[in-house]
N, C-alpha and C positions, 0 to 999 in steps of 0.2 A: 272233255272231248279231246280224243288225241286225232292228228291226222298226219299226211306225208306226203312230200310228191315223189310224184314217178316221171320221167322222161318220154315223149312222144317224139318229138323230130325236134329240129336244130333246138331253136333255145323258148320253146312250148313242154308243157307238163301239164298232167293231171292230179287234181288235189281227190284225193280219196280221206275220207276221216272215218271215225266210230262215233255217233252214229251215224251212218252212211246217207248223205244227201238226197234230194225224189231226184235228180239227175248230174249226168258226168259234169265238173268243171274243170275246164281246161287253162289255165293261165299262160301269160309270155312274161318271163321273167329275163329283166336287162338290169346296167351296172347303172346307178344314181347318182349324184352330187355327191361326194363325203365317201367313198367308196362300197357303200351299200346297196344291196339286191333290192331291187323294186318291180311292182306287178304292171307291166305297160299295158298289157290287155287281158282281156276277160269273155271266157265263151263258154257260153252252157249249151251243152248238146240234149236237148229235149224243151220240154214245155218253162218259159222263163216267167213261173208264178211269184205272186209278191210275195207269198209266204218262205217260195225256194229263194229269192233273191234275200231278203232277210235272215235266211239261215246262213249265207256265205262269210266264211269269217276273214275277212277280208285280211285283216291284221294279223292272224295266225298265219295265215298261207305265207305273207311276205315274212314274219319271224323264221319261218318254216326251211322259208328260201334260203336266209342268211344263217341257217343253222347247218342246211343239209349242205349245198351248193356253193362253189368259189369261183372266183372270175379267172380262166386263163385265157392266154396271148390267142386260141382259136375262139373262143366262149366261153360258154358258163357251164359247167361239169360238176360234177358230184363234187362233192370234196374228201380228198382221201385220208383212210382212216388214221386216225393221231397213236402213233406207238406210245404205249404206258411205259414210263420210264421202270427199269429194276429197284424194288424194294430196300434200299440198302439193310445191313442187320445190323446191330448193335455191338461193338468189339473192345472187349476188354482192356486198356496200356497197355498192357502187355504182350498184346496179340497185334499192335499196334505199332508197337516200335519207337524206342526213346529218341529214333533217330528222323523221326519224320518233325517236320515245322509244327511249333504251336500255331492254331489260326492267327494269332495277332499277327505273327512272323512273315502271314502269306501277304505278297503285295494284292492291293484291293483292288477289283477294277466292275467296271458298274455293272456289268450280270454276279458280279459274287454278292451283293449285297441282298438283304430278305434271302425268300424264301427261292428254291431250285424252279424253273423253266418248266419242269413235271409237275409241279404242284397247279401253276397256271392254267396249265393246258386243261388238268383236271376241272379243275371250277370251271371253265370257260365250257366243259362239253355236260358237265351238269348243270349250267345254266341256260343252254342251248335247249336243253330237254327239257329243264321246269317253261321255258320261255312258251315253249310250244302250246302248253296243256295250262298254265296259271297267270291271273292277270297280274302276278306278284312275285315273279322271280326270284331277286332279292331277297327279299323276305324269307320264302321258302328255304332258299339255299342255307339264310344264317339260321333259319329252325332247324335245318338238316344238319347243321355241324355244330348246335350250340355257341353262337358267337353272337354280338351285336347285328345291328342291320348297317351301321354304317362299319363295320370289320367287311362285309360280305362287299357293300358298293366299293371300297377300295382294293378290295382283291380284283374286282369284274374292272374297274378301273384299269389296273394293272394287267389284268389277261388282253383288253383292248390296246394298250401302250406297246407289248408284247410282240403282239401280231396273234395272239389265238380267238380275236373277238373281233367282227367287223367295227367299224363306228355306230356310236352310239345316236339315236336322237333321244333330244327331251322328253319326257312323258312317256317314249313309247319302249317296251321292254322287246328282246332279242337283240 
């Protein structure tokens, strides 16, 4: 089931999914304890049956929120799109220059160490998107690049630390 929201008025939206609900739901999504998106209320525009209340995915919509949406100084707004950093290429010594610093030689400072800023932001918008559709993030993410599962939790670790991931709770994925 993948779904999304969409904007209505001030800080109200509509969850639309695949497959599509028997009626509109409309959520109010505000800023939580720990700096996370949460759903203050809940309003279905039609017939509120138990079967359609059981179909609400209550915990997708709020991953949904803290994937799609960010807090600013007016409300809460989409969140704008993350430039992919440039590909660097591969450059032979020689194309390199005898005169440029060995890495040892560069002074260290704590973003030069691991992996580039871009690497982050990537996992943090691939696990935005597994979050949405899988009860298993994580997981997915390290089947998707071949790595352990705890390789995968200390990248999302690190995208969170970062600033590309809102905070996390226990047990709960997005």
């Amino acid at each position: 089931m993948r779904g999304r929201l969409y904007h209505l008025d001030g800080d109200w939206y509509e969850w639309r999914q695949v497959p599509a609900l028997a009626a509109a739901v409309h959520v109010r999504v505000v800023l939580g304890p720990g700096g996370r998106l949460h759903l203050a209320e809940l309003r279905i525009v039609g017939e509120p049956t138990s079967e359609l209340l059981r179909a609400i995915p209550v915990g997708r919509i709020e991953a949904a929120a803290n994937a799609q949406l960010t807090m600013v100084d007016e409300g809460i707004r989409p969140a704008p799109p993350r430039r992919r950093p440039a590909r660097r290429t591969a450059r032979s010594s020689s194309e390199a220059g005898w005169d440029q610093p060995r890495r040892s030689d560069r002074p260290r400072t704590a973003r030069s160490r691991g992996r580039p800023d871009g690497f982050y932001a990537e996992i943090a918008d691939a696990y935005q998107r597994l979050a949405q559709t899988s009860p298993r993030p994580a997981v997915d993410l390290a089947a998707r690049d071949d790595v352990p599962v705890t390789t995968a939790h200390r990248w999302i670790k690190e995208a969170r630390r970062r600033g590309y991931l809102a905070p996390g709770r226990p047990g709960k994925a997005g």
